[in-house]
C-alpha positions, 0 to 999 in steps of 0.5 A: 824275753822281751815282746815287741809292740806293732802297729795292727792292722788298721784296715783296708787300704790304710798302711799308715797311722800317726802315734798319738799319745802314750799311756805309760811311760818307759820303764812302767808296769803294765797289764796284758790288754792294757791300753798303751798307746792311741794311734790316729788314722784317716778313718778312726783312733785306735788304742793299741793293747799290751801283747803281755804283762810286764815292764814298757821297756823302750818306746820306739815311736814318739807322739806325732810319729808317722807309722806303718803297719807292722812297725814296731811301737816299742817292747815289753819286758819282764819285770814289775816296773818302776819302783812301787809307792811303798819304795819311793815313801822310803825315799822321801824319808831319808830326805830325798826323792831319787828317780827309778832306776831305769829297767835293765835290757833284756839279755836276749834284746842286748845281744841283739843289739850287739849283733845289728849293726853286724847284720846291717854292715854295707857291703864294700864298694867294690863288690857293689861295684862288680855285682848290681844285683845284692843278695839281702838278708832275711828279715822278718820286716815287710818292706815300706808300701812306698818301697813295695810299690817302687820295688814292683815299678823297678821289677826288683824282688825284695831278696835283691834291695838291702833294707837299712830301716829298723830290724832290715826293713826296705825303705824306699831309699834302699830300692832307689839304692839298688837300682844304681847298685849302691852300697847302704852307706849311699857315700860316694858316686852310688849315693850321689845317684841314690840322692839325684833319685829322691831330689827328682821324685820329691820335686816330682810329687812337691806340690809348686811353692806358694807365692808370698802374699803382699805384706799388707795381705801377710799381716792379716794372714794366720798359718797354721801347720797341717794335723798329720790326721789332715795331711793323711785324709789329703793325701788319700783323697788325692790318691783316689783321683790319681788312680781311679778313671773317675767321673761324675753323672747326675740324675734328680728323684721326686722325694714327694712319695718317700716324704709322705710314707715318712710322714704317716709313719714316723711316729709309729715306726719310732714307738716300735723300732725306738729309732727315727725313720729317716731316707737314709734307710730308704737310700742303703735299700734302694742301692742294695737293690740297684748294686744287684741289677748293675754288679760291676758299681759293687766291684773294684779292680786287683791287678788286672782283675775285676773282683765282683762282690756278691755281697753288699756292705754300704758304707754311710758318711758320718760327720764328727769333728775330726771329720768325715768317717765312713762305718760300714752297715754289713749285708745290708741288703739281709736287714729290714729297713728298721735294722738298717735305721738302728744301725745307722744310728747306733753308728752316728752316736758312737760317731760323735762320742769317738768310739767306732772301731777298726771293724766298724769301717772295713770292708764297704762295697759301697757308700752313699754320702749325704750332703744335703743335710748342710744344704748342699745341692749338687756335688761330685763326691770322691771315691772311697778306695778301692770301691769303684762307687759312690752316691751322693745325695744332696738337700730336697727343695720345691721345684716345678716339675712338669706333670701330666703336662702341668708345671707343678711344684715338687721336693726333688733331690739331685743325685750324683754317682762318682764312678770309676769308669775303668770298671763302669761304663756310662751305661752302667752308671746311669742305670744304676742311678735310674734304678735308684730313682725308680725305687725311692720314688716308689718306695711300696714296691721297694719295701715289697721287694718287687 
């Protein structure tokens, strides 16, 4: 019986992943746990394991294929795969190298495919006429995020759309379909509707065409198309602006006491904790304990609930050169700033040599971005969905400052918290940022808990 290959879960709020290479070829044997295929996401590269031993019978989803949770990646069937090297040693004796046959399907998948298209017939016309509403077969497919949230805006259940995608999934053209009642074939007036439906939201959601450059300029100029990887990071961050109420306010901090904490201590915290002190531990602590005084920065919405999280996972911005990627330093408010540190770097070096896991990047509440170390001063940061928060720190410089009346020359940072103000008000926000400047300015009491 054969064993179908699905895209896994790949996190939260990520729904979509593009295939990136195949580590056998059809028609190969392969191990239980073995890697078989890389799927790249906005956040990581995730290999995805053989669910059992036997033979890769079909693949279904080819390099740069863009997939869904839960879609089928291909199957393995039973068998030892292609011909072993002893066999193709015989071949080569009697003069001629003949290629593995390919594996025989499977008879359970044959009688599948036999049955299909009898499960995907179209209704007739004049019953899709007479009745706009159809009853769909069951399938164990979920339908497309896209048809999920076309089928919510449409107020359809999915036993009312008919799916034509792989195994009876409902795509989005299939609720577009339902809505003028047409039958799946989309031939005649239903899919000329069905077609006028997607033209308006594709035009809808097309950005506006490029104007070509003049040809002195075109010359000059170098196109180079998009990694899907890129187009998904875009698409996201584009989203998050779409959705959440988002808005940015600022505040500065004196890093002038957290600097000579540092400085007096570095050497002594690395010999004993074998990891640098830098200010992000000081940051991860300092907004644990802001997050506590403002609860509603730690939340997010669900529906037309808010949903407070009493717990306080703080994502932390790595840069690799695939881009920006989010791991995630779990209870951080329960670790010791050593803890927090380790972590941290234990992160950033797997970071760079690409080893970070789905499990490392799920479940923040919170993320706190560092600019400053490419020397940026001031920002507004987008928000990593669906968390309503996010900190921004930026590069410390010398400015004067006024001090017990006298303009004196201190290292101060700018701060930015991009908020999502359908949850947090102004109030909030700046609370939240003045309660994280009183604590990096006085990093003892911090420390100390008080």
């Amino acid at each position: 019986m054969a064993t179908e290959i699905r895209v896994p879960t790949l996190g939260e709020s990520v729904v979509e992943a593009t295939v990136g290479q195949w580590f056998k070829s059809a028609g190969e044997a392969v191990k239980a746990d073995e890697p078989l295929v890389e799927l790249e996401t906005d956040k990581v590269t995730v290999e995805v394991p053989a669910p059992s031993a036997g033979v890769l019978s079909e693949i279904a989803a080819n390099p740069g294929d863009t997939v869904e949770v839960g879609a089928v990646l291909g199957s393995i069937g039973e068998g030892e795969g292609a011909a072993p090297a002893e066999t193709k040693s015989e071949s080569k004796g009697n003069g001629k190298d003949q290629p593995a046959p390919a594996p025989e399907p499977a008879p359970e998948k044959a009688a599948k495919q036999e049955e299909a298209p009898l499960k995907r017939e179209p209704a007739p016309r004049e019953e899709a006429a007479n009745s706009n509403v159809q009853q769909a077969p069951a399938t164990d497919m979920p339908p497309s995020p896209a048809a999920r949230k076309a089928m919510a805006e449409a107020g359809l259940q999915p036993n009312e759309v008919q799916g034509t995608g792989r195994r009876g999934q409902v795509l989005k053209e299939d609720v577009a379909r339902a809505k003028v009642g047409g039958a799946p074939s989309g031939n005649g007036a239903g899919g000329d509707a069905v077609a006028e439906i997607l033209a308006r939201e594709r035009t809808k959601e097309a950005p506006p065409p490029r104007q070509p450059s003049p040809l002195d300029d075109a010359e000059r100029e170098e196109r180079v198309p998009m990694t899907r990887l890129r187009q998904t990071i875009a698409k996201r961050l584009k989203s998050a602006q779409d959705t959440a109420a988002m808005l940015t306010t600022f505040n500065d901090v004196d890093m002038g006491e957290v600097m000579a904490l540092r400085s007096e201590y570095k050497d002594a915290f690395q010999k004993k904790y074998g990891v640098k002190l830098g200010f992000m531990g000081f940051f991860v602590k300092a907004c644990c304990h802001a997050l506590k005084e403002v609860p509603e920065v730690n939340a997010e919405i669900d529906g037309t609930d808010i949903v407070y999280k009493n717990y306080y996972h703080i994502g932390v911005a790595v840069g690799t050169d695939k881009g920006l990627v989010v791991p995630v330093v779990r209870d951080a408010d329960q670790l010791s700033l050593a803890d927090v540190e380790k972590t941290i770097g234990a992160f950033g070096k797997r970071a760079r040599e690409g080893k970070l896991s789905m499990e490392d990047m799920q479940g923040g509440t919170f993320t706190i971005s560092n600019g400053g170390v490419y020397g940026s001063m001031l920002s507004t940061p987008i928000l990593n969905a669906p968390q309503s928060g996010i900190l921004g720190m930026h590069r410390i410089e010398q400015r004067p400052v006024v001090r017990d009346g006298d303009i004196v020359a201190r290292p101060m940072m700018y701060l930015a918290l991009s908020y999502d103000h359908r949850v947090v008000d102004g109030q909030g926000a700046v609370t939240f940022l003045v309660k994280v400047k009183e604590a990096i300015e006085n990093p003892a009491r911090l420390l100390l808990g008080l």
